[in-house]
N, C-alpha and C positions, 0 to 999 in steps of 0.2 A: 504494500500500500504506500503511497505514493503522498508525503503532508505538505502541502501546501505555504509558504512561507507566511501567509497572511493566520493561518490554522495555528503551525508553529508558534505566533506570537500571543495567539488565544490561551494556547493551551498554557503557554510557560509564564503566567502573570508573577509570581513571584522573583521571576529572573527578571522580570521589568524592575520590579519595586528595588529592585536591590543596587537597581545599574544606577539608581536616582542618588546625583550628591547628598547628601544629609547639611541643613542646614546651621551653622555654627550657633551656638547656645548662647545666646545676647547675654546669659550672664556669667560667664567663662572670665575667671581672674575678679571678680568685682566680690566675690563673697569672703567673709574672713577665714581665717582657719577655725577648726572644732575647737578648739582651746585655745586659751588665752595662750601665745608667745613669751615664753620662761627661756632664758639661758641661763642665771642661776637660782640653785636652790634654796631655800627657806632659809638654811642654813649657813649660804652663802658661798657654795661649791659650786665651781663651772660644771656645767651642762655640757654634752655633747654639741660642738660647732654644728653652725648654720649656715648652708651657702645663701639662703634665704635672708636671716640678719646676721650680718657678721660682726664679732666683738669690736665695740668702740674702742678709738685709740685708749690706750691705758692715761695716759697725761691727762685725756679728755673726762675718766673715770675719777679720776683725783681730784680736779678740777671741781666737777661734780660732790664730792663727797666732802669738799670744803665749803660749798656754796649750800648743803643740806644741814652739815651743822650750823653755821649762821643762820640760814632760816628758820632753824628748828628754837634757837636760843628767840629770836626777833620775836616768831609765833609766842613763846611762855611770858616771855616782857609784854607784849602787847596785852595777852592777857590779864596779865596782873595790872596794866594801867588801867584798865576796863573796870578792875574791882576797885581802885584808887578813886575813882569817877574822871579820870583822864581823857576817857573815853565815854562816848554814848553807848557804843555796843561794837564789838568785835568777833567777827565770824573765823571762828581758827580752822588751819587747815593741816595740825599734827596730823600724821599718819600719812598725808599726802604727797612727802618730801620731793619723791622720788617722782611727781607727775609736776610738780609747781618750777623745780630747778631743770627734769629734763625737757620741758617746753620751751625752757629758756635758750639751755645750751643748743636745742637742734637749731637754733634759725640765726640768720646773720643781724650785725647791730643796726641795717639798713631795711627790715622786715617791720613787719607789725604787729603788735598784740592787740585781741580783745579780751580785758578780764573780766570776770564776775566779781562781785563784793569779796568772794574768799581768795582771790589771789594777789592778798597783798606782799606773802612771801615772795611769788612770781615776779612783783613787781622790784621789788628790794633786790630778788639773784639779776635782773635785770641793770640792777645798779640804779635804779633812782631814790632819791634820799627818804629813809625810813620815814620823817616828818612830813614831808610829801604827802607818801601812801596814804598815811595815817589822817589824813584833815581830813578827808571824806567821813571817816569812822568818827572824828573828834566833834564834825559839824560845823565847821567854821568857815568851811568852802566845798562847795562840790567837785572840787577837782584842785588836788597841791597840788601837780607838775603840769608841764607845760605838755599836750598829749603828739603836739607836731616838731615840737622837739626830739621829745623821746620816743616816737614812732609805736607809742601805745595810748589807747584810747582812754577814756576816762570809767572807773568800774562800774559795770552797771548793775544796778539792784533789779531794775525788772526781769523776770527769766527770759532767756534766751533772745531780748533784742537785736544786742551785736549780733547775732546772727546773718541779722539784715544788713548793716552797717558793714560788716566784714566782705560778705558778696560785693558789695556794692564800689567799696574800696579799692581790693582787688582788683575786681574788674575794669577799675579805672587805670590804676598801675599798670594793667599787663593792654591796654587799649593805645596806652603812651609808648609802649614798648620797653617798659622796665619789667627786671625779672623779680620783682617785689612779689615774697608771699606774706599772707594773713594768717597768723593762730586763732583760733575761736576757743577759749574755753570754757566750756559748761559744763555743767554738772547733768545729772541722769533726770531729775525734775526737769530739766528745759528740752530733752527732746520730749514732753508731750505737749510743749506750747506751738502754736502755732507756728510762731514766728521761726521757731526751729526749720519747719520744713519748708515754711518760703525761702528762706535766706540760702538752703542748699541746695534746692529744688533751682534757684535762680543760679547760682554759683554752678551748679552739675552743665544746664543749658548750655548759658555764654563760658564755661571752661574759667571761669574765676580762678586762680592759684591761691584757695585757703586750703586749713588744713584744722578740720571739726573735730577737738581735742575732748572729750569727756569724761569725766573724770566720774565712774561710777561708785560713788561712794555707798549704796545701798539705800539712802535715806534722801527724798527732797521731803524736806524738814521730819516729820514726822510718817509722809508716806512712803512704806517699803516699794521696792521693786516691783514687786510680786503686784503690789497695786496700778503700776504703773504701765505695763507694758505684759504682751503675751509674744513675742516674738522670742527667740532661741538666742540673742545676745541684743546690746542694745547697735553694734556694729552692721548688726545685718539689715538694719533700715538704710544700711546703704544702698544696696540693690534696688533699692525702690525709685531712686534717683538715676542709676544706672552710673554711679561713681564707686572706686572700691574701697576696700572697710576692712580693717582689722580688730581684731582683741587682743590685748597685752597683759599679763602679770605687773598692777599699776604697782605694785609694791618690788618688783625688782628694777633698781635703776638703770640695771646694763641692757634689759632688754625695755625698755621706756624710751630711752636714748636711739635704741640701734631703730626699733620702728616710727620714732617720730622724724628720723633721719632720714628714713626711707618715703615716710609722707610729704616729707617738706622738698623732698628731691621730686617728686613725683607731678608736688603742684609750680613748682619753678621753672620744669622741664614742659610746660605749657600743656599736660595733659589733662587739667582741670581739679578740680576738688579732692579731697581722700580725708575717709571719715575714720578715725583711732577712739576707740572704746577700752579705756582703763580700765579695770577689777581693783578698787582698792576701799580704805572704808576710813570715816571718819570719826578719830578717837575720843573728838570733845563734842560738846553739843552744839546744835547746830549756830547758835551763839550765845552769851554770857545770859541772856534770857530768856531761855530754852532749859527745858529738864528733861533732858535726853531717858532718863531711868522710866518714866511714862510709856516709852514703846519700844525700847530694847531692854536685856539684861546685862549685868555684869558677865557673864561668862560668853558672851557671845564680843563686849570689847576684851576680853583677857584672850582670847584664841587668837583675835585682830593684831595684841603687841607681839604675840610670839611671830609674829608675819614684817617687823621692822623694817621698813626698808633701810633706814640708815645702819644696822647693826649689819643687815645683810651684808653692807655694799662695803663696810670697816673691815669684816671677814676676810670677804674675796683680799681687798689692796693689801691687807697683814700679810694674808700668804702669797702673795705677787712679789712681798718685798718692796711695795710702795707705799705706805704707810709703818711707822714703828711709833712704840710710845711715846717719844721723842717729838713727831711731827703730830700725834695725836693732840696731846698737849697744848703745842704752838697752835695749832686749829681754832680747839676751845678756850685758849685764852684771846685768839680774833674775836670770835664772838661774842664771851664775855665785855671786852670793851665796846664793841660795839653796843651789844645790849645797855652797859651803862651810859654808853652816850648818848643812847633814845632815851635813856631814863631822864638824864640829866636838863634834855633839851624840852620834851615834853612837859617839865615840871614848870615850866614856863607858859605862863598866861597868854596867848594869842591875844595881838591887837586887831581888833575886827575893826570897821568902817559899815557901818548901817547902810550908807548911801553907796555901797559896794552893790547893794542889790539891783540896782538899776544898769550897772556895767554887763558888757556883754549880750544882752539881749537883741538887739537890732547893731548891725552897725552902723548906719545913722537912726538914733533916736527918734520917735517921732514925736508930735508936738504934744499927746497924750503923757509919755513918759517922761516927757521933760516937764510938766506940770508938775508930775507927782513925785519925782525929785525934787521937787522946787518947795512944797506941801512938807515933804518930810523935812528938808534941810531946814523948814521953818519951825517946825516943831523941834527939833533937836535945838536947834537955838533957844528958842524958851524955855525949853527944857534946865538949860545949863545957865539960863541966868535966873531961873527961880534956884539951883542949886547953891549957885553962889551967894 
């Protein structure tokens, strides 16, 4: 019998299907890995190499673990000015060491931060003057540094705005033709704000070069994770933008460093956005007036300390032979002065100007505001000669 070639191509429909290319998987490379990225352990023992992250320069490690003990001292001083009443309220970020200095170290001093209210440490490894940071916390100005100076924005307390600000930035930098990236840091409470998914959703589009840092600490204020999201990490809402995502071990600094390294290459290199999802947890409460004991317990932060990052990261450089007691020492005696000299400076009264509040707002004035500076400056005059 005799088959026909048209017969032939009836019969063998499975040899068709098979000869057909298979479409590539539009989200191939964009999803994180199953576990958070650890190079070392708890204990602070290297982990089997990575061609994927490979260990940061060691200088770069030391560096790092000098910039976490001064944070860490800056963070218990602030605190304590916060109970002096130095402070109105202070949001501490112990436990975080390893996410607030390695955001720092990945990006050049010509990049840009967005913080939240808790990265005042961030700000400080940054190098801008602890008294600075601190005025937003103190109330006496919404902003101590200069934000176009220091090529970091002013903290924001509403969740996840910079978000928007950071796309927005960005995209202006890289439209100018500079290789400018943005950091974003949030915390795990702002990806369920809105503004979270605009701000990435816009950056993922137009190829923005930020880099959505968050820093999953378990808790936005009081609500658990568990409350907040039903996705398999908080990384994997990358995919949903079609930019890619990882999760890191936020408590080990060597691998903090080596992925935010990898994100910040990624958004510089003009391929758009990349969203880093931390695992780490925060050891004080959410600030000075908060009673964290309400919806956690002691034993779930006592598991947390055995998790150190800076202990971990002291370990590894001991037995590197980059670190001895000797430079230990020298470390925390920087920080101690430093700490004393926030102390010292801080005990000091801020001269505030009332009629400060009127600056800034427009840059020319309009004929409303200059009325109402005019009403206040007249009152304060009266003020001061019923005084006298």
């Amino acid at each position: 019998m005799t088959t026909t070639p048209q017969a032939a191509r009836r019969a063998s429909p499975r040899t068709r299907r098979s000869a057909t290319p298979t479409a590539p998987d539009p989200a191939a490379g964009l999803l994180p890995q199953s576990e958070p990225v650890r190079l070392l352990n708890p204990d602070g023992t290297l982990l089997p190499a990575r061609a994927d992250y490979p260990e940061p320069p060691v200088e770069a490690l030391r560096e790092m673990y000098r910039r976490m003990v001064v944070g860490r001292r800056f963070d218990t001083q602030a605190t304590a000015l916060t109970k002096q009443g130095r402070l109105a309220v202070y949001p501490s970020s112990r436990g975080q060491e390893a996410c607030q200095v390695g955001g720092v170290l990945a990006l050049r001093d010509d990049d840009w931060v967005f913080p939240t209210y808790r990265e005042s440490m961030a700000l400080t490894a940054r190098g801008i003057d602890p008294v600075e940071v601190l005025t937003l916390l103190r109330g006496d100005w919404h902003c101590g540094y200069d934000p176009a100076q220091r090529r970091t924005a002013p903290q924001c307390t509403p969740l996840a705005t910079q978000c928007v600000h950071a796309a927005g930035l960005a995209y202006g930098e890289s439209y100018q033709g500079r290789d400018t990236v943005a950091m974003v840091y949030i915390g795990d409470g702002a990806t369920s704000e809105g503004d979270f998914h605009e701000g990435v959703n816009f950056a993922a589009v137009f190829k923005a070069p930020v880099v959505y840092f968050v820093q999953n600490n378990r808790y936005a204020i009081s609500v658990p994770l568990s409350r907040q999201t039903a996705a398999p990490s908080l990384a994997h809402k990358g995919v949903g933008y079609g930019i890619p995502s990882e999760q890191v071990d936020g408590n080990d600094p060597m691998a903090v460093l080596a992925v935010l390294t990898r994100a910040v290459t990624h958004a510089r290199a003009g391929k758009g956005p990349f969203l880093v999802e931390a695992h780490t947890y925060r050891m004080e409460p959410h600030t000075n007036a908060d009673d964290a004991s309400r919806y956690r317990d002691a034993d779930e932060v006592e598991a947390w300390r055995d998790r150190d990052p800076l202990a971990r990261l002291e370990t590894y450089l001991r037995g590197r032979d980059v670190l001895d007691d000797t430079v230990v020492a020298e470390i925390a005696e920087q920080a101690e002065t430093y700490a004393a000299q926030l102390r010292d400076r801080m005990n000091t009264q801020p001269t505030v100007d009332p009629l400060s509040l009127f600056d800034h707002v427009y840059a020319e004035p309009t004929a409303q505001l200059v009325e109402q500076r005019e009403q206040v400056r007249a009152e304060l005059a009266a003020a001061a000669e019923e005084d006298a």
